[in-house]
C-alpha positions, 0 to 999 in steps of 0.5 A: 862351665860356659855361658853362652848368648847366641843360638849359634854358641849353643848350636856349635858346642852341642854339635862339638858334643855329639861329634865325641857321641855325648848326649845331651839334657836340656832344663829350660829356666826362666832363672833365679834358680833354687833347689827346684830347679838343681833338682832338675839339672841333678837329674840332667846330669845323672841321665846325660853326658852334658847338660845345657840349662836355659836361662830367659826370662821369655815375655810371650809368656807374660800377659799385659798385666803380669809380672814380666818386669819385676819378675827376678833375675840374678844371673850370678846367683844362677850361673853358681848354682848351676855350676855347683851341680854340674851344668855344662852350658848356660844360654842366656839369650836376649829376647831379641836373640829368641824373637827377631824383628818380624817373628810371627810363627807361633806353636799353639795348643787346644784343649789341654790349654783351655783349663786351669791357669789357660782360663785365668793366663790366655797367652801363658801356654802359646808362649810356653809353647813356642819357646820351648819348642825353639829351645827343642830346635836350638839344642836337639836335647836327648832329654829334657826336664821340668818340674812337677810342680807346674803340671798343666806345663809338663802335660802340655809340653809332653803332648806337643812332643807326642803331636809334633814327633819331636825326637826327645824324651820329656822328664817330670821331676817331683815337687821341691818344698821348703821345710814347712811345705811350701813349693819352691818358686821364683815368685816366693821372694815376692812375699813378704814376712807375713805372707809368707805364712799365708801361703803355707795355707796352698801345701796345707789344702794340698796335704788335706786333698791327698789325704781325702783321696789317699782314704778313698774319698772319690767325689771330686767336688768333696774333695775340692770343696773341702779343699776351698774351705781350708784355704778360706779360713786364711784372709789373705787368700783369694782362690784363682782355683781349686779342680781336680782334672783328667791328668792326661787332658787336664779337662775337669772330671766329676769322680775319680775313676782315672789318673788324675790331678789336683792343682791349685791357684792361689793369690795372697796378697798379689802374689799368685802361686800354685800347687797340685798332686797327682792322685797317681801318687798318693794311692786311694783312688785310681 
């Protein structure tokens, strides 16, 4: 496995590859993998010949008050892991490698952007957005890979693929959760002993609305009202937001009466996590 810094590594080997007829899967990263993420380049690898992740910690994505700084990194930790399932490539840029001096083209998004974590993080997807896209350009992947976890990201990026004609295939990867149900995530390790019992309150309220749809239930204020009232019987909970949305527009909708998603945002203490399910999967309502 390489470790490569610059657009120009990555662009040479992938070239290199598809002179041999190899396809290629990308699984862009912000880094401190954990087994979410080798759910991911496990997929990579069974679909693809090669499979080049990212690892880049991108600021556009990060509002002024957010955790850009502290957010972990652990380059070591991530190139082992990656190698242990199979990566070919790591790109590892530097933002000024991403964003040179004077970059002001951007890929921005309407609509799909405008609920759930748009409303509370505004420039979180116009920086998904035009980094992704830049992976996109520097790879020219066949596939690409994202977890189901972050679903607002996954409808956002299949649909700019779809506007934009980009010739690659978007996979989304189901949830990984720790034993006692709590997604995995990066941010995680920023709680602490008794937080980190707070938040098993996030797959709890998503495991109660599943099971209010998997009954039948499709009255989506029911079902995120109930929703709420679980989370609030934890005090270090504070509710960024609870909605059920079109899971094609990511716009809200008040029945079920289409394929839809279930997200939620949830701070404890500082640390905000989210969580969701797709009605799609859990049967009762259409």
């Amino acid at each position: 496995m390489k470790i490569v810094t610059t657009i120009q590594e990555v662009r040479e080997q992938v070239k290199a590859w598809r002179k041999e007829g190899q396809t290629v899967g990308l699984v862009p990263t912000m880094g401190y993998l954990h087994e979410g993420h080798a759910s991911l380049m496990d997929a990579s690898v069974r679909d693809n010949d090669k499979t080049v992740i990212s690892v880049f910690v991108n600021p556009m994505q990060f509002g002024p008050t957010e955790d850009l700084e502290s957010y972990p990194r652990d380059l070591a930790h991530d190139a082992a892991l990656a190698e242990a399932h199979g990566v070919d490539l790591i790109f590892h840029p530097e933002p000024e490698e991403m964003y040179h001096e004077g970059f002001s083209s951007f890929v921005d998004m309407t609509v799909l952007t405008e609920e759930l974590c748009g409303l509370s993080r505004p420039v979180h997807f116009r920086g998904v957005c035009t980094v992704v896209a830049k992976l996109f350009n520097i790879v020219q992947p066949d596939k690409a890979y994202f977890g189901k976890k972050d679903a607002q990201q996954l409808a956002v990026i299949r649909h700019m693929v779809d506007d934009l004609n980009m010739n690659l295939e978007i996979i989304g990867c189901p949830i990984v959760r720790e034993e006692d149900g709590l997604a995995k995530s990066s941010r995680n390790t920023y709680l602490n002993p008794e937080e980190r019992k707070a938040a098993l309150i996030l797959s709890q309220a998503i495991a109660l609305g599943a099971e209010l749809v998997r009954r039948g239930e499709t009255d989506c204020k029911a079902i995120t009202d109930a929703m709420k009232t679980k989370i609030e019987t934890e005090p270090l909970a504070r509710i960024d937001y609870v909605k059920l949305v079109d899971a094609a527009t990511m716009q809200q909708i008040p029945v079920l009466d289409r394929p839809a998603l279930c997200a939620i945002a949830v701070f404890i203490g500082r640390t905000r996590l989210i969580d969701n399910f797709f009605t799609e999967d859990v049967g009762g309502a259409v």
